[in-house]
DSSP file (Angstrom, degrees, kcal/mol; ACC not computed):
  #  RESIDUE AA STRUCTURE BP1 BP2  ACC     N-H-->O    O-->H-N    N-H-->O    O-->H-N    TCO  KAPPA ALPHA  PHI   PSI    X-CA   Y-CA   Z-CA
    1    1 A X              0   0    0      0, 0.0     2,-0.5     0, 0.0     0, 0.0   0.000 360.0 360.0 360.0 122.1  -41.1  -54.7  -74.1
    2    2 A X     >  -     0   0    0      1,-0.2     4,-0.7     2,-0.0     3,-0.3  -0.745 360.0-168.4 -76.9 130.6  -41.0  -55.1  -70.1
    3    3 A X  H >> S+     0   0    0     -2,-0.5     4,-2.7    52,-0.2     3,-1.0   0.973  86.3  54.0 -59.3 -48.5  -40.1  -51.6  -68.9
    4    4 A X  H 34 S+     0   0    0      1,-0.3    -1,-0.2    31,-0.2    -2,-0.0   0.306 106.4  48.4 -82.6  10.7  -39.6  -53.0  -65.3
    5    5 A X  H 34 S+     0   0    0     -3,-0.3    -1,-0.3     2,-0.1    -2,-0.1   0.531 108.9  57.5 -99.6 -29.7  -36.9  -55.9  -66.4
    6    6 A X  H << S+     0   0    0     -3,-1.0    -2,-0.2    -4,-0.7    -3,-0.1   0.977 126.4  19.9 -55.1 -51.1  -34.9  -53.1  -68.6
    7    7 A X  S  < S+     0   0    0     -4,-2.7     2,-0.4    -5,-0.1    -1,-0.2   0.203  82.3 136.0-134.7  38.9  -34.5  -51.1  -65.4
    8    8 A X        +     0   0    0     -5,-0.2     2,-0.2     4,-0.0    74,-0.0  -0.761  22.6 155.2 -67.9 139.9  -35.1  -53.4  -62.5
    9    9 A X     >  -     0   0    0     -2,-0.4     4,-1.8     0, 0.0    -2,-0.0  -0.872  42.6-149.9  -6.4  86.4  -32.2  -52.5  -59.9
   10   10 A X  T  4 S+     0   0    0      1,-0.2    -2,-0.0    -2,-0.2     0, 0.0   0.909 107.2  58.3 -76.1 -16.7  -32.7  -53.3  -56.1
   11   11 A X  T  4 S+     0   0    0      1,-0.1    -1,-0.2     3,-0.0    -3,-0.0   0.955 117.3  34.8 -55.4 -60.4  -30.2  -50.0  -55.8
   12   12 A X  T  4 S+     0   0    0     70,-0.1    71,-0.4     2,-0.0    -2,-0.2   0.882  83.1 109.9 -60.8 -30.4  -33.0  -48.3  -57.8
   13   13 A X     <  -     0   0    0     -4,-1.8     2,-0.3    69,-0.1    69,-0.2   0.083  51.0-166.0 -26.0 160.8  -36.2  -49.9  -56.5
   14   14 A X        -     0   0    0     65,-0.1    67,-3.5     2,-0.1     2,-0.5  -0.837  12.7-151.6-153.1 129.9  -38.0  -46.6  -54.2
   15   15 A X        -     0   0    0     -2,-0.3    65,-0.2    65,-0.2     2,-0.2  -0.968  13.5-169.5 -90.5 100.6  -41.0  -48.3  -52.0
   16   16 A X        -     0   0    0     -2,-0.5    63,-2.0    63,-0.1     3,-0.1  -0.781  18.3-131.1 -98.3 150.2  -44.2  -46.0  -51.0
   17   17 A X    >   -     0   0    0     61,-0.2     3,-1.1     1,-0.2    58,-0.2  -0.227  42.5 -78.8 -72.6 169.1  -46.6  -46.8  -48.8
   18   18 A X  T 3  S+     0   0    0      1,-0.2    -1,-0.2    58,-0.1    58,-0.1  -0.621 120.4  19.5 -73.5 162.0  -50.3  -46.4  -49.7
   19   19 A X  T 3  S+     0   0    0     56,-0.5     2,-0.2     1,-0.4    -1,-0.2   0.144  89.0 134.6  72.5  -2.4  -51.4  -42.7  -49.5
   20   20 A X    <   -     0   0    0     -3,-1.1    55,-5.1    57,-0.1    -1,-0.4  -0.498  63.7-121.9 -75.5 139.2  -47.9  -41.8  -49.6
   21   21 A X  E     -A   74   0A   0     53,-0.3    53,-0.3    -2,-0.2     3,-0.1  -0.880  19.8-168.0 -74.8 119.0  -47.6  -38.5  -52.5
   22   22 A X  E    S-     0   0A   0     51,-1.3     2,-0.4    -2,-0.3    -1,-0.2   0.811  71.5 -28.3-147.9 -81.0  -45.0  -40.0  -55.2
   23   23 A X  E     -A   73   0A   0     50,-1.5    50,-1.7     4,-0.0    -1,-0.2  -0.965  66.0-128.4-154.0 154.9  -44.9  -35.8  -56.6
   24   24 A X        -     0   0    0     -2,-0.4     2,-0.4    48,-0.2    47,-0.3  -0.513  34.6 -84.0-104.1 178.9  -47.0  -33.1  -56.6
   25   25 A X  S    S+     0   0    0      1,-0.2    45,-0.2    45,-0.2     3,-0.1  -0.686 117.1  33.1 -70.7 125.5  -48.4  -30.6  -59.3
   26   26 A X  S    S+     0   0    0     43,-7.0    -1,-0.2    -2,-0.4    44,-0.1  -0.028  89.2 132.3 113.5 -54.6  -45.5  -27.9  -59.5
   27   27 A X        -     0   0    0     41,-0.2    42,-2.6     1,-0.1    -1,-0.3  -0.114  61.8-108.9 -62.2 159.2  -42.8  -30.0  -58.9
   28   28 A X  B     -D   68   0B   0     40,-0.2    40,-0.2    -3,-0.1    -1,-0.1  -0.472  32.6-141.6 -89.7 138.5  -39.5  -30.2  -60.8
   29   29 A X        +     0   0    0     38,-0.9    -1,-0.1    33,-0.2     3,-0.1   0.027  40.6 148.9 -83.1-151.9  -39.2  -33.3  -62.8
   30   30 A X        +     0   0    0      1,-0.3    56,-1.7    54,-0.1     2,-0.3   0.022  67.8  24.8 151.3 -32.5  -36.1  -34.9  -63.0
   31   31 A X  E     -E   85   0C   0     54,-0.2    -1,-0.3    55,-0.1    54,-0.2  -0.998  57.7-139.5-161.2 163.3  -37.2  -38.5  -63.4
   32   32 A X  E     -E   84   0C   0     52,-1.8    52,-1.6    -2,-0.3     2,-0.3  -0.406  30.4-123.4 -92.6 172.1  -40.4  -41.1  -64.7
   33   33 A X  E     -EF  83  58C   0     25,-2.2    25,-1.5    50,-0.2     2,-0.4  -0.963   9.0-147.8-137.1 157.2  -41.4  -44.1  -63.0
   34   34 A X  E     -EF  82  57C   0     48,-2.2    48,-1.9    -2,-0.3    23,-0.2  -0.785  27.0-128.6 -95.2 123.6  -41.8  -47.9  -63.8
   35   35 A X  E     +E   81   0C   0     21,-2.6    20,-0.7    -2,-0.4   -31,-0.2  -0.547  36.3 168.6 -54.6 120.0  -44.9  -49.8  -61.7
   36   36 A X  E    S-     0   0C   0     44,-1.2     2,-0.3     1,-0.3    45,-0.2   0.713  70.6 -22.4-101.1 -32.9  -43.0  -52.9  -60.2
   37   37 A X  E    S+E   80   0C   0     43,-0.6    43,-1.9    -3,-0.1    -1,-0.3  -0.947 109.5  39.8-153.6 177.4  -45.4  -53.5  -58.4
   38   38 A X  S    S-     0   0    0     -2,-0.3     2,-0.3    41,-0.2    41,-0.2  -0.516  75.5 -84.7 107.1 156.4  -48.6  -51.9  -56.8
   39   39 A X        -     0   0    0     39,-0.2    37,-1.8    14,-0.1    38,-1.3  -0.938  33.9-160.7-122.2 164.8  -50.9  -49.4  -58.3
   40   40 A X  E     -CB  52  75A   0     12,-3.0    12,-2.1    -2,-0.3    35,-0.2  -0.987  16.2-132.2-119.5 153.9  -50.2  -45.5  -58.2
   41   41 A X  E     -CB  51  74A   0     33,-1.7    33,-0.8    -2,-0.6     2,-0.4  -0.280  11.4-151.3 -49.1 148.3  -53.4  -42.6  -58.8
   42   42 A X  E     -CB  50  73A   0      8,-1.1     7,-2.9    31,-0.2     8,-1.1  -0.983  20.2-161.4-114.3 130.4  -52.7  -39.8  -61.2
   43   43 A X  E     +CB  48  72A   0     29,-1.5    29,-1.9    -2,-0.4     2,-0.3  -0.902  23.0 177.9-135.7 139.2  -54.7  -36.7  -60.1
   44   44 A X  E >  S-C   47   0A   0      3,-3.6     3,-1.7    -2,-0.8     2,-0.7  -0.490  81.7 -12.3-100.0-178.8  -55.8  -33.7  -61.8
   45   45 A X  T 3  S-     0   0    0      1,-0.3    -1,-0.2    -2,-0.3     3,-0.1   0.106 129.9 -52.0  31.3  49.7  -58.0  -31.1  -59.8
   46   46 A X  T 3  S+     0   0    0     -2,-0.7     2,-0.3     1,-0.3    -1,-0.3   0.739 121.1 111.5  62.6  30.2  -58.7  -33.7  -56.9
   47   47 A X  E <   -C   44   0A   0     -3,-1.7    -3,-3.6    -5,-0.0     2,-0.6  -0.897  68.4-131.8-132.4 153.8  -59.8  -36.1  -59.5
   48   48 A X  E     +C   43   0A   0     -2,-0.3    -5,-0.2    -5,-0.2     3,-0.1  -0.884  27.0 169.5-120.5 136.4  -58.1  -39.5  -60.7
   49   49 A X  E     +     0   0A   0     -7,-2.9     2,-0.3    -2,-0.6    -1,-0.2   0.539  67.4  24.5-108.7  -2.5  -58.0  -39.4  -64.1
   50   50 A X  E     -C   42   0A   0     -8,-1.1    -8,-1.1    -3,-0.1     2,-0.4  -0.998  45.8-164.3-142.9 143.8  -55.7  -42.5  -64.0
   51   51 A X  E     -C   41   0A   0     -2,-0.3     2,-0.9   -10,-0.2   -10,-0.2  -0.913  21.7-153.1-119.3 132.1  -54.5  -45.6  -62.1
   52   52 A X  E     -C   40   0A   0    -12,-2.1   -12,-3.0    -2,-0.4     2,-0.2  -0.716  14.5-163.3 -98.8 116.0  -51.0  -47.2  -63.5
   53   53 A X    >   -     0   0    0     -2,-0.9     3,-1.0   -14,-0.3   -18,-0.2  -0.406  42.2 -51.2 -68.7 147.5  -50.8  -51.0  -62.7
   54   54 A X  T 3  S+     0   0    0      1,-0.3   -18,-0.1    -2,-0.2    -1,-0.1  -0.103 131.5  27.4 -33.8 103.5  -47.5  -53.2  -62.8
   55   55 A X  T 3  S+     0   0    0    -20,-0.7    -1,-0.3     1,-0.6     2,-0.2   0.741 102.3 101.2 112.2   5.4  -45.7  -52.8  -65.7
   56   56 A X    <   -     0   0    0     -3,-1.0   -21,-2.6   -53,-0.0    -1,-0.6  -0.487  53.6-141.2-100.1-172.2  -47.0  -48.9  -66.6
   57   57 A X  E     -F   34   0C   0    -23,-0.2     2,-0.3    -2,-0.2   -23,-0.2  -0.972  13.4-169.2-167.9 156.7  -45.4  -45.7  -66.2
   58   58 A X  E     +F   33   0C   0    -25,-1.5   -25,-2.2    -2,-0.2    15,-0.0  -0.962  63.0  38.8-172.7 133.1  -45.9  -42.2  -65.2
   59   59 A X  S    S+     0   0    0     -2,-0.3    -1,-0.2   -27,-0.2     4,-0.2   0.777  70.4 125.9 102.5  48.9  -44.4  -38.7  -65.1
   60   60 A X    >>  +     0   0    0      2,-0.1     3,-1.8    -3,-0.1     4,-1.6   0.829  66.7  63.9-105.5 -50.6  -42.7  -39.4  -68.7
   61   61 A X  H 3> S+     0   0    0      1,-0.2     4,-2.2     2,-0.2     6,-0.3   0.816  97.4  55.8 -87.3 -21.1  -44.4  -36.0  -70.1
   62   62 A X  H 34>S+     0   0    0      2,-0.2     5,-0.6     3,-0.1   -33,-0.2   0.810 113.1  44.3 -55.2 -27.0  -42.3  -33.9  -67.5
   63   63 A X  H <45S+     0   0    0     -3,-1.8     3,-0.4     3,-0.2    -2,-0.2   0.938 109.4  48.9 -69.3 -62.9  -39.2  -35.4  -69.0
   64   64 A X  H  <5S+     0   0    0     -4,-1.6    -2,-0.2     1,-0.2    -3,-0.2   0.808 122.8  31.2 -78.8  -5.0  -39.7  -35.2  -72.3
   65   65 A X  T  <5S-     0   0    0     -4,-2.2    -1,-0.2    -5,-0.2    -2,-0.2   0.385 102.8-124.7-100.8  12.3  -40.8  -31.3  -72.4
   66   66 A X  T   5 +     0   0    0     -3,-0.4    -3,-0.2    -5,-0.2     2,-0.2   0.930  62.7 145.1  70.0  43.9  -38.5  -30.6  -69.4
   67   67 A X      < -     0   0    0     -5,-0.6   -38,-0.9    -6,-0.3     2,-0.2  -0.371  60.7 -87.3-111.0-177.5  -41.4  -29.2  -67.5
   68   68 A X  B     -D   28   0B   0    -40,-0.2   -40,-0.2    -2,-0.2   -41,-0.2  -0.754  63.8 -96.0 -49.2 124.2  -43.1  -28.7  -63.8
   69   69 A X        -     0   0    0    -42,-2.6   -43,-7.0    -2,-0.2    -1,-0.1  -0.360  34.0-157.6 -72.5 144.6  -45.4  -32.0  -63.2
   70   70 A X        +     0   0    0    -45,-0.2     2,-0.2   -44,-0.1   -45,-0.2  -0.180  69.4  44.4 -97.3  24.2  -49.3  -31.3  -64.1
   71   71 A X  S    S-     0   0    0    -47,-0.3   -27,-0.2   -27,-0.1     2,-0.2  -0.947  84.8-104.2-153.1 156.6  -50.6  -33.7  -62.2
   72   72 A X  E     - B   0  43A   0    -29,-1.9   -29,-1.5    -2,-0.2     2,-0.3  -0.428  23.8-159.7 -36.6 148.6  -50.5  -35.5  -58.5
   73   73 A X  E     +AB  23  42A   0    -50,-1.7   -50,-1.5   -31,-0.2   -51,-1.3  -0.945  22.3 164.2-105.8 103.5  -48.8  -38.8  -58.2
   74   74 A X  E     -AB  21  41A   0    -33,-0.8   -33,-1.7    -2,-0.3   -53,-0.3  -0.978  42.7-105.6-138.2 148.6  -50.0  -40.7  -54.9
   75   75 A X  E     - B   0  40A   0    -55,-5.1   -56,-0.5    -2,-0.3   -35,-0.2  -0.203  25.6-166.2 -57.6 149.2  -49.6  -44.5  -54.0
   76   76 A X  S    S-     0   0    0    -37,-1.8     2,-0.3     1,-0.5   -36,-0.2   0.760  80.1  -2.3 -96.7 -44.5  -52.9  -46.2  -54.4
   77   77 A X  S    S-     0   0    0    -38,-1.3    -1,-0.5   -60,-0.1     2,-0.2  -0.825 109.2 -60.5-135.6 164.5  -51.6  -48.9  -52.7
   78   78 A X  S    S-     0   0    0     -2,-0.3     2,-0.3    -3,-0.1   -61,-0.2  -0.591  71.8-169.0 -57.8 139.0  -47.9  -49.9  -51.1
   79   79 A X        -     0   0    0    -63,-2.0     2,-0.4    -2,-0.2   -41,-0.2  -0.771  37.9-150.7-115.4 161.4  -45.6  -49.8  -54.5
   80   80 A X  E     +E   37   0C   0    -43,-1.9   -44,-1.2    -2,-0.3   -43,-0.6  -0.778  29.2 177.2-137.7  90.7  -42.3  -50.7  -55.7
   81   81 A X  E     -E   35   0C   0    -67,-3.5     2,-0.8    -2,-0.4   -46,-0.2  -0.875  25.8-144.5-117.7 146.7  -41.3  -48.1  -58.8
   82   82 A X  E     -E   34   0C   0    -48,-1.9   -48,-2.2    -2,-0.3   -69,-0.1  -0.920  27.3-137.3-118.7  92.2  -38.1  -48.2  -60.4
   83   83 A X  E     -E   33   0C   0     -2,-0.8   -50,-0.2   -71,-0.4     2,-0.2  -0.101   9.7-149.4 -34.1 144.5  -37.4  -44.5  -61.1
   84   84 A X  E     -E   32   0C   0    -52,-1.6   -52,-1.8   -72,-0.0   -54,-0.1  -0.716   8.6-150.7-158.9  88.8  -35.8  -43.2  -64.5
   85   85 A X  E  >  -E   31   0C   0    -54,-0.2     4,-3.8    -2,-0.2     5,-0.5   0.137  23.0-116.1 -29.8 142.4  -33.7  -40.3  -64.4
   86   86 A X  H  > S+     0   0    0    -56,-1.7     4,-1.9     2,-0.2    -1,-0.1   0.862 119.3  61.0 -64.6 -22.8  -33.5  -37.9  -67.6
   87   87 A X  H  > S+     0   0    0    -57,-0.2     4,-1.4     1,-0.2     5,-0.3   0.998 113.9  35.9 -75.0 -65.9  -29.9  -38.7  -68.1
   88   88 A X  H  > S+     0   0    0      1,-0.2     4,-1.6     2,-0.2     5,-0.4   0.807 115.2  56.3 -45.1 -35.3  -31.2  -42.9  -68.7
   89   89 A X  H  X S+     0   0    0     -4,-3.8     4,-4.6     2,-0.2     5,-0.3   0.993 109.0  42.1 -70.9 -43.5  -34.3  -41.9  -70.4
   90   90 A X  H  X S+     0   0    0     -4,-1.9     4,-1.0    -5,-0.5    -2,-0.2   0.847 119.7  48.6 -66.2 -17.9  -32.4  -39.8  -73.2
   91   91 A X  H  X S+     0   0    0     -4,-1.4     4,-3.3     3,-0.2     5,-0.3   0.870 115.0  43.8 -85.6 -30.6  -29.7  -42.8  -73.3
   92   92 A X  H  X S+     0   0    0     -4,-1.6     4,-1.5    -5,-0.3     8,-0.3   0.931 110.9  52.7 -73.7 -51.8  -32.5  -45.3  -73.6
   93   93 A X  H  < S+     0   0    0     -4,-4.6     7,-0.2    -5,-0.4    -1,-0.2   0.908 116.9  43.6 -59.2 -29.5  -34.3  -43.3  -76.1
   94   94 A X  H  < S+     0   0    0     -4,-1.0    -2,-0.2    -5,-0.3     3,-0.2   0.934 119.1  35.9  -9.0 -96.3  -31.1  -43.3  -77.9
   95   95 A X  H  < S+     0   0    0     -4,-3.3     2,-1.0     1,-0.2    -3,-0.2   0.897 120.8  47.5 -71.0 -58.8  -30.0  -46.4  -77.7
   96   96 A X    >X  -     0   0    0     -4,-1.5     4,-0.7    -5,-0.3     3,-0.6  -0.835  51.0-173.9-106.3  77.9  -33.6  -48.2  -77.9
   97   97 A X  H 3> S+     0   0    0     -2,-1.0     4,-1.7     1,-0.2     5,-0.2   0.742  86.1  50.1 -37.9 -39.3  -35.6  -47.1  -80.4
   98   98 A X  H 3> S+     0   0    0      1,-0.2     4,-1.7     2,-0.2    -1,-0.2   0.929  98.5  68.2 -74.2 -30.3  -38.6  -49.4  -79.0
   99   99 A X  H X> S+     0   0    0     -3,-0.6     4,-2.3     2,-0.3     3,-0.9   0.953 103.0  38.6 -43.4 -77.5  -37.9  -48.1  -76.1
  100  100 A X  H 3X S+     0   0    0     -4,-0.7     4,-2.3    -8,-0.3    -1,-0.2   0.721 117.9  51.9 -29.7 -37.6  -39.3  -44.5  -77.5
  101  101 A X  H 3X S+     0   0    0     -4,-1.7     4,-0.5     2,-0.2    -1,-0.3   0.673 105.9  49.7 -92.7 -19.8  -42.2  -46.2  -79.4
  102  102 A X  H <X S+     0   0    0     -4,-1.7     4,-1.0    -3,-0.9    -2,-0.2   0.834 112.5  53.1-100.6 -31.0  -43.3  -48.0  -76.4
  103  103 A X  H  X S+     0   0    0     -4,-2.3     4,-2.1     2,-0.2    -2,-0.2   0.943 112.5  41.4 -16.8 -84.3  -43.1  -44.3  -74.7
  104  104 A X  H  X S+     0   0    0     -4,-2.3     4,-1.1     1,-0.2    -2,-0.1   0.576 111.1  58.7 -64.3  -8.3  -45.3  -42.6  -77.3
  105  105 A X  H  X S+     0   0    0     -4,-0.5     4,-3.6     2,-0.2     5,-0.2   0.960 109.5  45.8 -79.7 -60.0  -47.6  -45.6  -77.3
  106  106 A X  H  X S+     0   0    0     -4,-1.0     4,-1.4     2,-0.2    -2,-0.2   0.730 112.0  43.1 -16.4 -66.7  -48.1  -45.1  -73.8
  107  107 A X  H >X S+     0   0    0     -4,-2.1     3,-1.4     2,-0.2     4,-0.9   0.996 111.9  61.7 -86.6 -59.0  -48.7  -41.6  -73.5
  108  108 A X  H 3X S+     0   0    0     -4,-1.1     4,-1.7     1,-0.3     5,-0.3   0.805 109.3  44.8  20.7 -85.3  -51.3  -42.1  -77.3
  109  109 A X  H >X S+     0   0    0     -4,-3.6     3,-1.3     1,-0.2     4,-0.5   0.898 108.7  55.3 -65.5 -34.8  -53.5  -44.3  -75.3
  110  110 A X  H XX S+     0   0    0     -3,-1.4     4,-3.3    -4,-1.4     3,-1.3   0.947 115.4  41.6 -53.2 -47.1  -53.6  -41.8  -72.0
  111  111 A X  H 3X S+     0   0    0     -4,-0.9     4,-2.3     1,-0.3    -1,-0.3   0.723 109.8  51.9 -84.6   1.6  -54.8  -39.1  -74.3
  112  112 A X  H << S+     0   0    0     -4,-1.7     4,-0.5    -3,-1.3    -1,-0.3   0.297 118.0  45.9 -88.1  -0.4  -57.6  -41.4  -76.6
  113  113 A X  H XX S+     0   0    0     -3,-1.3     4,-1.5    -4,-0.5     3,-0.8   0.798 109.1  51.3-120.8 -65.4  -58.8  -42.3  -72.7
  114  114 A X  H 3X S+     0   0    0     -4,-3.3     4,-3.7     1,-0.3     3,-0.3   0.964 114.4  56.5 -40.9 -52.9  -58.5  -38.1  -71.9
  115  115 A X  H 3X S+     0   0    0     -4,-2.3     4,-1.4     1,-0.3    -1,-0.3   0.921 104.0  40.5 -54.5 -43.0  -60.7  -38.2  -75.1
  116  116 A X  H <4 S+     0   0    0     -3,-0.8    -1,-0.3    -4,-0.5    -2,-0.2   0.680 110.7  53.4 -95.2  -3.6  -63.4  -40.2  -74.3
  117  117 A X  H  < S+     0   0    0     -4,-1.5    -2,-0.2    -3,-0.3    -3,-0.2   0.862 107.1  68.0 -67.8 -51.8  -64.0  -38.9  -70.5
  118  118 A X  H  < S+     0   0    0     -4,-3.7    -2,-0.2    -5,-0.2    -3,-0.1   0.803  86.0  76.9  -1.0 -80.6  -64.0  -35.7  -72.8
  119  119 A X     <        0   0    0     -4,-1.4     0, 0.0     1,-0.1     0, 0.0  -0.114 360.0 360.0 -57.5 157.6  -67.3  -36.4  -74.8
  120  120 A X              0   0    0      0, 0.0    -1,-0.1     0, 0.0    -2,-0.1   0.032 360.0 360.0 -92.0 360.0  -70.8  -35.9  -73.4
């Protein structure tokens, strides 16, 4: 499953420059986003525990527990992310069961990668 062909849009497209802050720790979610292209940083505690490439996604776990983001978001590079509101993620999850599985697959490998920066 391409995320970014489900919910390419040029209404939706949102362009950052690099260095540009995507969301901060603390902020209210409200939406994920799809890499269209570009890559974006994830940061914990002034560390980048991640960078999402074309065709990944990021800020999902604020949706589904309806929480405050735990991490930075910053462009790595200039980007093109295709935003996904809570109202379309609960219809998508819905409607498109792979859609969900391709979700939980997603966030699975982030934490087995959390795991093995873990170990000594």
């Amino acid at each position: 499953m391409k995320l970014p062909e489900i919910f390419a849009s040029p209404v939706n497209v949102r362009t950052f420059a690099q260095g540009t802050p995507i969301f901060s720790v603390g902020d209210d979610s409200g939406e994920m986003f799809v890499v269209q292209s570009g890559e974006v940083d994830i940061i914990i505690d002034g560390r980048v525990v991640e960078t999402v490439a074309p065709e990944g996604f990021f800020g999902e776990i604020s949706l589904v527990e309806d929480s405050p983001r735990t991490a930075d978001a910053v462009a790595r590079t200039d980007c093109r992310l295709l935003p996904v509101n809570k109202h379309h993620f609960l219809y998508m999850v819905d409607e498109m069961p792979q859609f969900a599985l391709h979700v939980m697959k997603g966030m699975a490998d982030r934490l087995r990668r959390a795991d093995r920066r873990a170990r000594p």
